[in-house]
C-alpha positions as CSV (number, residue, x, y, z in Angstrom):
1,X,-7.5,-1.3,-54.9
2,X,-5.9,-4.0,-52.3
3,X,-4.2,-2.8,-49.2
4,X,-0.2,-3.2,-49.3
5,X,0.6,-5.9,-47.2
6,X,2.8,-4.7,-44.2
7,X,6.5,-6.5,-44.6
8,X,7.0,-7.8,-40.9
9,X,10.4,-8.9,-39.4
10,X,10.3,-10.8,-36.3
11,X,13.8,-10.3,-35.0
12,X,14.7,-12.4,-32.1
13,X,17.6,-11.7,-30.2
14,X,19.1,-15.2,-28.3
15,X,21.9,-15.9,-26.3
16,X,22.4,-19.6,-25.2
17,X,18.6,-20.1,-25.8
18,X,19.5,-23.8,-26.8
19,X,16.0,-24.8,-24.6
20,X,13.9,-22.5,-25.5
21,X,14.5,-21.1,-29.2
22,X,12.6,-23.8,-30.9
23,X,9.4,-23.2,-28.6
24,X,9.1,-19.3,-28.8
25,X,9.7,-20.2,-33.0
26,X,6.4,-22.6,-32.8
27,X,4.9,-19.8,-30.8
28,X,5.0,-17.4,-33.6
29,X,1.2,-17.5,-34.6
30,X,1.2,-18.8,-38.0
31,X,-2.7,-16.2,-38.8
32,X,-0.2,-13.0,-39.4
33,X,1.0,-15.0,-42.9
34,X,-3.1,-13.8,-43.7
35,X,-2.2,-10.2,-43.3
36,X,1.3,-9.8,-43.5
37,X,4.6,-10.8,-45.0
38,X,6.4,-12.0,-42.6
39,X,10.0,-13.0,-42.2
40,X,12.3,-14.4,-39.1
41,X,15.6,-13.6,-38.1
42,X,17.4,-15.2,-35.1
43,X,20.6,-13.7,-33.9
44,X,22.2,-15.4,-31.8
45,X,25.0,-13.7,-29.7
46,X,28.0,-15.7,-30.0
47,X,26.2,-18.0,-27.7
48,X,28.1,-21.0,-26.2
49,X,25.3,-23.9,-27.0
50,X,23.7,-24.9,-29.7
51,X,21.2,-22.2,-30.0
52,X,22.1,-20.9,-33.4
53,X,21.9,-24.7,-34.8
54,X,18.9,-25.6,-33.5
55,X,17.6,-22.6,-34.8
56,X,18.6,-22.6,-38.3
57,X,17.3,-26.1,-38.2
58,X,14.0,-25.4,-37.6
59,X,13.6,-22.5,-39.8
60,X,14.4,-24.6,-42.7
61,X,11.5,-26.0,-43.2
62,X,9.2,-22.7,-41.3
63,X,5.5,-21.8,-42.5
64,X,7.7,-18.4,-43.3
65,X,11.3,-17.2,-44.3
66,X,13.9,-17.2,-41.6
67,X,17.5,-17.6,-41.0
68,X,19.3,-17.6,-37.9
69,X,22.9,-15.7,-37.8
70,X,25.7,-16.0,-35.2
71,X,27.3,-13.2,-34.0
72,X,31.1,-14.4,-33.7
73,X,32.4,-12.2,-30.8
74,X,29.3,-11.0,-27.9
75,X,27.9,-8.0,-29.0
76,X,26.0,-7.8,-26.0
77,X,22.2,-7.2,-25.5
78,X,22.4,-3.2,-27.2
79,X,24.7,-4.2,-30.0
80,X,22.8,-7.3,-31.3
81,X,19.5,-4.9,-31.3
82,X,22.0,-2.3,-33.5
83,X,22.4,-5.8,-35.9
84,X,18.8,-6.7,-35.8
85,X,17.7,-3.3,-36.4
86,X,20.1,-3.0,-39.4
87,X,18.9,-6.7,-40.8
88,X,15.6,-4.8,-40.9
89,X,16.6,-1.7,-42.5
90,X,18.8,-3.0,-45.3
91,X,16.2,-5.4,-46.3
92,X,13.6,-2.9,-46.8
93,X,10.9,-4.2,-43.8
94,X,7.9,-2.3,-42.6
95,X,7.9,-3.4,-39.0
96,X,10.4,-5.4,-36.6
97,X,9.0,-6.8,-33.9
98,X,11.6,-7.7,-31.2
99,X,10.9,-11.4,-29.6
100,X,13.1,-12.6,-26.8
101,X,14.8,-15.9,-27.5
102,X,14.6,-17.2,-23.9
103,X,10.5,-17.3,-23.7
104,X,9.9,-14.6,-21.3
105,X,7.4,-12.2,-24.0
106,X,4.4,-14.2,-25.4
107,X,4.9,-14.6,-29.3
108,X,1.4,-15.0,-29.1
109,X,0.7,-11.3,-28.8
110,X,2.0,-10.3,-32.5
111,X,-1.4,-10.0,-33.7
112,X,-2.4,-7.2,-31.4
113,X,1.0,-5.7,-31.2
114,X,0.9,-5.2,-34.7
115,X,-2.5,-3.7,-35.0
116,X,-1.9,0.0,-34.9
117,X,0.7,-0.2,-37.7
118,X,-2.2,-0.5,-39.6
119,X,-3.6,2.8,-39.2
120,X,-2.0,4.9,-41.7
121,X,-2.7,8.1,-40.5
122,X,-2.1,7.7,-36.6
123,X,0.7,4.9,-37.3
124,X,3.2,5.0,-34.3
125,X,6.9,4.7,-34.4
126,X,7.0,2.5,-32.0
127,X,4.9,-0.1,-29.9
128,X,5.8,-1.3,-26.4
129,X,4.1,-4.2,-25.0
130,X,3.5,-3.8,-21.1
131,X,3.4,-5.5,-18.1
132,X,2.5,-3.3,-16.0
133,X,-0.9,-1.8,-17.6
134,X,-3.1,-4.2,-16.2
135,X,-3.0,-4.1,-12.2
136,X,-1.8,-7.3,-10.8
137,X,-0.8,-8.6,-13.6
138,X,2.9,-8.8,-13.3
139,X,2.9,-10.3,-9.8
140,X,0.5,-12.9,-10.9
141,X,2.9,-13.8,-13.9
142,X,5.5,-14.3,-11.7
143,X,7.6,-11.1,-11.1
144,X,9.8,-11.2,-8.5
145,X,8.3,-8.6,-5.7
146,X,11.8,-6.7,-5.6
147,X,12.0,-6.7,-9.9
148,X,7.9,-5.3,-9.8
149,X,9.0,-2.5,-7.2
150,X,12.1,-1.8,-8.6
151,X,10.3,-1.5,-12.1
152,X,8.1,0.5,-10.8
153,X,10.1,3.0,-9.0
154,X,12.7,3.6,-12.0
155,X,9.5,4.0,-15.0
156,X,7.8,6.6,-12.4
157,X,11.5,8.3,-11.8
158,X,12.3,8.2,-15.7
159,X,9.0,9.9,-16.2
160,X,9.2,12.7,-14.0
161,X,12.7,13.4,-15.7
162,X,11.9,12.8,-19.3
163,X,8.1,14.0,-19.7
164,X,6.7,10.6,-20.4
165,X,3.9,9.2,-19.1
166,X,5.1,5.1,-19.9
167,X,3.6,2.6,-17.4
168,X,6.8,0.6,-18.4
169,X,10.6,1.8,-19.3
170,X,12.2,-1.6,-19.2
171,X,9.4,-4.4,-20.9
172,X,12.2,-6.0,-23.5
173,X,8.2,-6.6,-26.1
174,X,9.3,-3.9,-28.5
175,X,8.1,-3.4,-32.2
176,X,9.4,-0.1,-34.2
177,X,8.2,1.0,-37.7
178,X,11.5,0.9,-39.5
179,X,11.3,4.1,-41.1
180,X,11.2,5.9,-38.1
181,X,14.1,4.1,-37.2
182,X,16.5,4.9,-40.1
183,X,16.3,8.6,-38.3
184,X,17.7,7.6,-34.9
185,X,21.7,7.8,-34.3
186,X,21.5,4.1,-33.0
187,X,25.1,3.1,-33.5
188,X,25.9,5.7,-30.9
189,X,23.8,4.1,-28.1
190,X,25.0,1.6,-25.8
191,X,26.0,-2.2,-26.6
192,X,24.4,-3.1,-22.9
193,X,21.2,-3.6,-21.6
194,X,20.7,0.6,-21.1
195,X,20.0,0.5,-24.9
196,X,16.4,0.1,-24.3
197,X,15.9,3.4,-22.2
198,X,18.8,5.1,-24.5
199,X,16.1,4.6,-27.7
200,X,12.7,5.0,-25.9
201,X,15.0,8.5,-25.3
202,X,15.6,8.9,-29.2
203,X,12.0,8.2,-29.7
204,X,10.5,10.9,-27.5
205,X,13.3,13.5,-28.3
206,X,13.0,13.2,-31.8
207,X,8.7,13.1,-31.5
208,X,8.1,10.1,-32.4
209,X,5.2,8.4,-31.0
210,X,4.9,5.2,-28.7
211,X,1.9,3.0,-27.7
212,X,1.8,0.7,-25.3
213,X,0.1,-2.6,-24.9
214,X,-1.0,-4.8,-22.3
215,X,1.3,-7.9,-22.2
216,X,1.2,-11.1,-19.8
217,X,4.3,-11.6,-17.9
218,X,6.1,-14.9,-17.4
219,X,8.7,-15.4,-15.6
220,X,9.9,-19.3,-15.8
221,X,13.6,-20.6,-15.5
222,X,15.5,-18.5,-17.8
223,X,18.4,-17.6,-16.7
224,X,18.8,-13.9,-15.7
225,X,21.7,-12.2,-17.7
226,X,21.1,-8.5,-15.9
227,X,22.7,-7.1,-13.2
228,X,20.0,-5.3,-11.4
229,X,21.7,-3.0,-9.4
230,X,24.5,-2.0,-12.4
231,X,21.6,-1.6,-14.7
232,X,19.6,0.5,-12.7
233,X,22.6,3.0,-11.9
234,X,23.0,3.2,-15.4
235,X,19.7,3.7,-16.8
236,X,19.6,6.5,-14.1
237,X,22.4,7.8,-15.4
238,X,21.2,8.0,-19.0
239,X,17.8,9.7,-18.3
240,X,19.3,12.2,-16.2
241,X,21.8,13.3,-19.0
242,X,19.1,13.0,-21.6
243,X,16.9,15.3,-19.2
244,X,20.2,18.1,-18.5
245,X,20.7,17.6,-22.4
246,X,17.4,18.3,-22.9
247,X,17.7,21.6,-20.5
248,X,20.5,22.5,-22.9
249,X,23.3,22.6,-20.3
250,X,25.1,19.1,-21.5
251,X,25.5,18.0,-25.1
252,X,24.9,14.4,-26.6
253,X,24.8,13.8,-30.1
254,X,22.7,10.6,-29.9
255,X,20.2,12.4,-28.3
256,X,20.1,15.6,-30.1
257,X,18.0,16.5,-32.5
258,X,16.8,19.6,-34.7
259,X,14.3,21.6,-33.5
260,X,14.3,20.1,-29.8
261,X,12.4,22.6,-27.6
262,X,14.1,23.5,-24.2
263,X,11.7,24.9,-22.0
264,X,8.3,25.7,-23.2
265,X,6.2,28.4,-23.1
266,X,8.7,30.7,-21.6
267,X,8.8,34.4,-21.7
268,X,12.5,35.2,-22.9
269,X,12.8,38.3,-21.2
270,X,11.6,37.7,-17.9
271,X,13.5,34.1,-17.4
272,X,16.7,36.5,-18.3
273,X,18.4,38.0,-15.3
274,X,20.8,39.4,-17.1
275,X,18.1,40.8,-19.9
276,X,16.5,42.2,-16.7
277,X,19.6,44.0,-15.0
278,X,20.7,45.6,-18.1
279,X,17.0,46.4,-18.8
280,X,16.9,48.5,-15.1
281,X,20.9,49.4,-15.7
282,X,19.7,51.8,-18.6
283,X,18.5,55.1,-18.7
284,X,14.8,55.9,-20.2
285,X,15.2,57.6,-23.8
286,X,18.9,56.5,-24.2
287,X,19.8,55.7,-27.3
288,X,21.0,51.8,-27.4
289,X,23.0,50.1,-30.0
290,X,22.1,45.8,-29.0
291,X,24.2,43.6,-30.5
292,X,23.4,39.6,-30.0
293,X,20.4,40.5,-28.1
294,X,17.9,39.5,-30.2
295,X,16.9,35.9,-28.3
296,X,16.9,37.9,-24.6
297,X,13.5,40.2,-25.8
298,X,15.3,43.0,-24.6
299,X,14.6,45.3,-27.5
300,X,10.9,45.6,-26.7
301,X,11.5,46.3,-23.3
302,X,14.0,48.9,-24.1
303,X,11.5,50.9,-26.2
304,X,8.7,50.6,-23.8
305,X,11.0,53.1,-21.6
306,X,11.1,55.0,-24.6
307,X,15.0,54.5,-25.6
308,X,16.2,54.3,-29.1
309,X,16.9,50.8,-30.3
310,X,19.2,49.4,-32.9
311,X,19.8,45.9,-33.1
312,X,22.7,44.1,-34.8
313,X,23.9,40.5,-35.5
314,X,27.0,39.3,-33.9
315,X,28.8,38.6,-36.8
316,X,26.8,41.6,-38.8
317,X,29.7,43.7,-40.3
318,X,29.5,46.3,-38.4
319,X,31.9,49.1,-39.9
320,X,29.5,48.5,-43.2
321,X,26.6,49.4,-41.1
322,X,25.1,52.5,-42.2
323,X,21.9,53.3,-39.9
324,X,24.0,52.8,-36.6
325,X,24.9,56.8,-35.1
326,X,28.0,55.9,-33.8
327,X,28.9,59.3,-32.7
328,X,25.4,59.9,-30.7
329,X,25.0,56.0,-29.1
330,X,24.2,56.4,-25.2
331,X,24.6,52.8,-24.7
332,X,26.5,49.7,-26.8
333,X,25.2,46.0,-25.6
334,X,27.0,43.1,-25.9
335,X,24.9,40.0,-24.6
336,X,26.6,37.0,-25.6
337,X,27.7,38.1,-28.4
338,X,31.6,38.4,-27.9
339,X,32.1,34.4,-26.8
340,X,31.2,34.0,-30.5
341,X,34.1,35.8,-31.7
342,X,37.0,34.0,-33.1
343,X,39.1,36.7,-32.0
344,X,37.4,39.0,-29.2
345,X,39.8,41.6,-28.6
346,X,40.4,42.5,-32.1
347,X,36.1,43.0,-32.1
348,X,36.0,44.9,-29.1
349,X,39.2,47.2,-30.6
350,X,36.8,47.4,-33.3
351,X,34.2,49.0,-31.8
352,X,36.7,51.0,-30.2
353,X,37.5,52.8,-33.6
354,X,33.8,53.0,-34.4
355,X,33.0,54.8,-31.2
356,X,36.2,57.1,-31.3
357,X,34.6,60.2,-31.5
358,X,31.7,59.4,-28.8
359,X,33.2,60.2,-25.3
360,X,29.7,59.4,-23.3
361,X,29.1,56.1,-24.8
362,X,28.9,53.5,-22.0
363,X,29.6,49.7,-23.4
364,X,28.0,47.3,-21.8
365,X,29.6,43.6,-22.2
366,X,28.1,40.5,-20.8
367,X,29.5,36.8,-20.9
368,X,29.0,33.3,-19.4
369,X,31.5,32.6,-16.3
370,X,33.0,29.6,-17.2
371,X,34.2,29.2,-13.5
372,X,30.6,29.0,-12.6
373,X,30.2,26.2,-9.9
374,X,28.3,23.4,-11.9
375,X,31.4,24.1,-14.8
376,X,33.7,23.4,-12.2
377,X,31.9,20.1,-10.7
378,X,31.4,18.7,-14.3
379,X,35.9,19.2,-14.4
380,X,36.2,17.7,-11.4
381,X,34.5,14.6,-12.2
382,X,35.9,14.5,-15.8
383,X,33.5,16.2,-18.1
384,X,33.7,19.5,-20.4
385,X,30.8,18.7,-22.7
386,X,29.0,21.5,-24.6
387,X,25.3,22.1,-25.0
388,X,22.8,23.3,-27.1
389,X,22.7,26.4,-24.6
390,X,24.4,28.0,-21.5
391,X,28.2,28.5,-20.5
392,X,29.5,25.8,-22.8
393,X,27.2,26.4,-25.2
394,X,28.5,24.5,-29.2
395,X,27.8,28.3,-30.4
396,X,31.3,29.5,-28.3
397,X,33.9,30.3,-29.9
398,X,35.5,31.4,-26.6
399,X,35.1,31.7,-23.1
400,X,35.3,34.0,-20.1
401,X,35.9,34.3,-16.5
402,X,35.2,37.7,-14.6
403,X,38.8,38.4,-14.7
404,X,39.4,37.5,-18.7
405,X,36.7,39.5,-19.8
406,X,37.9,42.8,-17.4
407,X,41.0,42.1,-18.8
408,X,39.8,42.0,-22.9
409,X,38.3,45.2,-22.2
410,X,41.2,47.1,-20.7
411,X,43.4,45.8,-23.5
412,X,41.1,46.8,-26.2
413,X,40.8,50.8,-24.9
414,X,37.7,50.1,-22.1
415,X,37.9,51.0,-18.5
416,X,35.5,49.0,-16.2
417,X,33.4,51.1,-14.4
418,X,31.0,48.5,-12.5
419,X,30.2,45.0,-12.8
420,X,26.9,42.9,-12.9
421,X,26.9,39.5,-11.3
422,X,23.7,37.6,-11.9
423,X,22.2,34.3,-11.2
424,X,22.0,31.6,-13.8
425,X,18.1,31.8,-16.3
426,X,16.9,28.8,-14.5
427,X,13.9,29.1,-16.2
428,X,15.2,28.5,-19.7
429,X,16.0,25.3,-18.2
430,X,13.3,24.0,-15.8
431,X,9.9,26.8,-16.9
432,X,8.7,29.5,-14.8
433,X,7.2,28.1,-12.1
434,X,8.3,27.9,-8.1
435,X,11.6,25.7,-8.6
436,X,12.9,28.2,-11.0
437,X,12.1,31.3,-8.5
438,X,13.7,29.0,-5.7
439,X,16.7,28.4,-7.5
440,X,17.0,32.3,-8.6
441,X,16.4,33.6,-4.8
442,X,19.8,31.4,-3.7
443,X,21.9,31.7,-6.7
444,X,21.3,36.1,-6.6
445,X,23.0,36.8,-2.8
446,X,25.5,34.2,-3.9
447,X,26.1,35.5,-6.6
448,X,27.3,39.2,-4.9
449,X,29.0,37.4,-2.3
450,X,31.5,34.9,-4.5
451,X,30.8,36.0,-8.1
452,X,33.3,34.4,-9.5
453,X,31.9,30.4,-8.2
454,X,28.5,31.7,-8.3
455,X,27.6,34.2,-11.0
456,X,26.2,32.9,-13.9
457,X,26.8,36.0,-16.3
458,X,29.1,38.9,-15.6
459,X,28.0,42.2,-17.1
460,X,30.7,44.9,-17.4
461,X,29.9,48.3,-17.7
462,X,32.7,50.4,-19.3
463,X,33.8,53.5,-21.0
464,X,35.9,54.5,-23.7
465,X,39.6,55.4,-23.1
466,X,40.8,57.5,-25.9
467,X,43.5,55.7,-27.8
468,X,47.2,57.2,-28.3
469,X,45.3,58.1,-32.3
470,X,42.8,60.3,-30.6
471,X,44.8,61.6,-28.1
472,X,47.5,63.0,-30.5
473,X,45.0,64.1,-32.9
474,X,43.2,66.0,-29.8
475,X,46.5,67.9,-29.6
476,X,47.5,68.7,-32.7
477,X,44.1,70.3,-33.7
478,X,43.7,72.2,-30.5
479,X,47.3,73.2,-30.8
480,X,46.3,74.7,-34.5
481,X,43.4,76.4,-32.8
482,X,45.9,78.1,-30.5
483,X,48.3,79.7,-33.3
484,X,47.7,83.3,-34.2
């Protein structure tokens, strides 16, 4: 049985390439026609010379099939990747192999680029050819010194935010496997020249795989079309949100994707505070009622003191609940469950009537503080984007300041008694470690001396206030003990 041959685009992106899109064509090696079916595209991007003409030209009478396609309005360097990607996609190829028109990535490396799409079983999504693998290298091809330190100092930067270990973020010598592709929100990235870190982003978030290659560099007399500085700001800018996306305080949706992992290896308990006060706020053999505890690992800890534990969804129906004692509760949790109510007053009233009759419960209710400081700072510079987790978390249905949840309570039959401020779960978002317990030992005094900038969570403890229902009842049935 004969191996499938691998269909191969090789998409070259050109933008008044008039000088050099016939040589980098001749450069294709003509030996991948032995193992692969291989196709050309040039897309030229509304380019101002004859690059397109010269182009099409050529690949009329090509050693393989190619058309070159103009791009009537600039799509710019991201968006002509978007069309090239598509080009691939629609027309069913294996591979596309991204060649710049202006000469500066060696056609001459397909063959080796290519090679581990061949391994069925380890097959990456993605190859990157690098300039920066082999020491020396670069400088010796030509790279400006301030281009090779620059390079150098974003790719180590981008790695320490993303969790990638690339010798290169920014070599423009890229080849995907398509299929991998067709899984990647790319119409939501960038049409600039950011799209290259915005899908080595999608790659890693979405575990994919990447190899990287070692590449010759040559630098010659293309003409630069990058603002260095502007492109450096905003590639920074795009890892850092990936990375605080990633931590699940900011939200993105072309760099989400299901079953993302936040912070690894994390005891959810322990990187709690919140978990942990209540934990020390209850009494040993109390019996506790949890409801929306069940990510915080509180109920294990709970019954290692030897309380009682029931445990209930936050939108469980609760008055159809039959195993929960009501009348007998010593303690009713509510850890982040009530910003998930369309209407929370008309909940908490609801768990007023259920715990009518029990004049020593204690409720516990805990919510994010929405005036936390980094809320605030993200409104002052324009942003209210939710996350995957945290105060603006997508699963809110509503949110709270100290003073909005005291005030839900009171209006729902609850009398504060005390209030919790604690410091925000760093750990969910960074891992236990020393930077977590740094940030936790300045956000906890801070947190008691301006809770309402600096705590996280607030936890209100509170009892029940009999309503007018109970109170008349009250009367009338000790009035009919009274009578003779």
């Amino acid at each position: 049985m004969t191996e499938k041959r691998l269909r191969v685009l090789v998409f070259i992106p050109a933008y008044n390439a008039e000088s050099t899109i016939v040589s980098v064509l001749d450069r294709i090696p003509r030996s991948l026609a032995e193992r692969y079916d291989v196709s050309v595209v040039v897309m030229d991007d509304a380019s101002s010379d004859r690059t397109c003409e010269l182009a099409g030209e050529h690949l009329a009478g090509f050693w393989c099939p190619g058309e070159a396609l103009y791009h009537r309005k600039n799509q710019g360097y991201g968006g002509n990747q978007k069309a090239g990607y598509l080009y691939a996609m629609e027309r069913g190829f294996d591979v596309v192999a991204m060649v710049h028109g202006d000469g500066q990535y060696a056609p001459e490396c397909l063959p080796r680029l290519l090679e581990p799409f061949n391994d069925g079983e380890k097959r990456p999504d993605a190859v990157y050819g690098s300039r920066m693998m082999e020491p020396g290298d670069a400088r010796r091809g030509g790279m400006p010194r301030y281009k090779f330190l620059g390079n150098k100092a974003l790719t180590h930067m981008q790695n320490r935010l993303l969790g990638t270990r690339l010798s290169e973020f920014h070599s423009g010598y890229r080849l995907y496997w398509v299929d991998s592709l067709r899984h990647l929100p790319l119409p939501l990235n960038s049409n600039g020249f950011d799209f290259d870190t915005e899908i080595i982003i999608q790659v890693v978030f979405s575990g994919g795989t990447i190899v990287e290659l070692p590449i010759p560099t040559f630098y010659g007399d293309e003409i630069c079309h990058v603002n260095s500085l502007k492109y450096a700001c905003n590639i920074m800018r795009t890892s850092l949100k990936a990375r605080v996306m990633r931590m699940g305080v900011f939200f993105d949706p072309k760099f989400y994707f299901p079953g993302m992992t936040v912070a690894e290896h994390v005891n959810p308990f322990a990187s709690s505070p919140a978990a942990r006060a209540l934990a020390a706020e209850l009494p040993e053999g109390s019996s506790v009622l949890l409801i929306g505890c069940r990510s915080f690992g509180l109920a294990g800890v709970l019954t290692a003191k030897g309380c009682t534990v029931d445990e209930a969804d936050a939108d469980a129906d609760l008055c159809a609940a039959e195993n929960i004692p009501w009348d007998t509760l010593d303690s009713v949790v509510l850890l982040g469950a009530l910003e998930e109510q369309p209407r929370p007053e008309l909940y908490l009233m609801m768990l007023h009537q259920l715990l009518r009759h029990n004049e020593n419960v204690r409720l516990y209710a805990g919510t994010a503080n929405v005036a936390f400081l980094p809320v605030r700072l993200m409104l002052l510079f324009g942003q209210f984007s939710y996350g995957r987790r945290g105060t603006l978390s997508l699963a809110r249905r509503r949110l709270f300041t100290r003073g909005s949840l005291a005030r839900a309570l009171k209006y729902s039959g609850f009398a504060v008694e005390k209030r919790l401020d604690v410091p925000a779960p760093w750990a969910r978002a960074f891992g236990e470690g020393l930077l977590s317990r740094l940030l936790v030992a300045a956000n906890r005094p801070l947190a008691r001396l301006l809770p309402g900038l600096f705590a996280y969570q607030t936890i209100c403890r509170a009892h029940l206030v009999p309503g007018p229902d109970t109170v008349l009842h009250d009367a009338v049935r000790d009035a009919a003990g009274k009578r003779p």
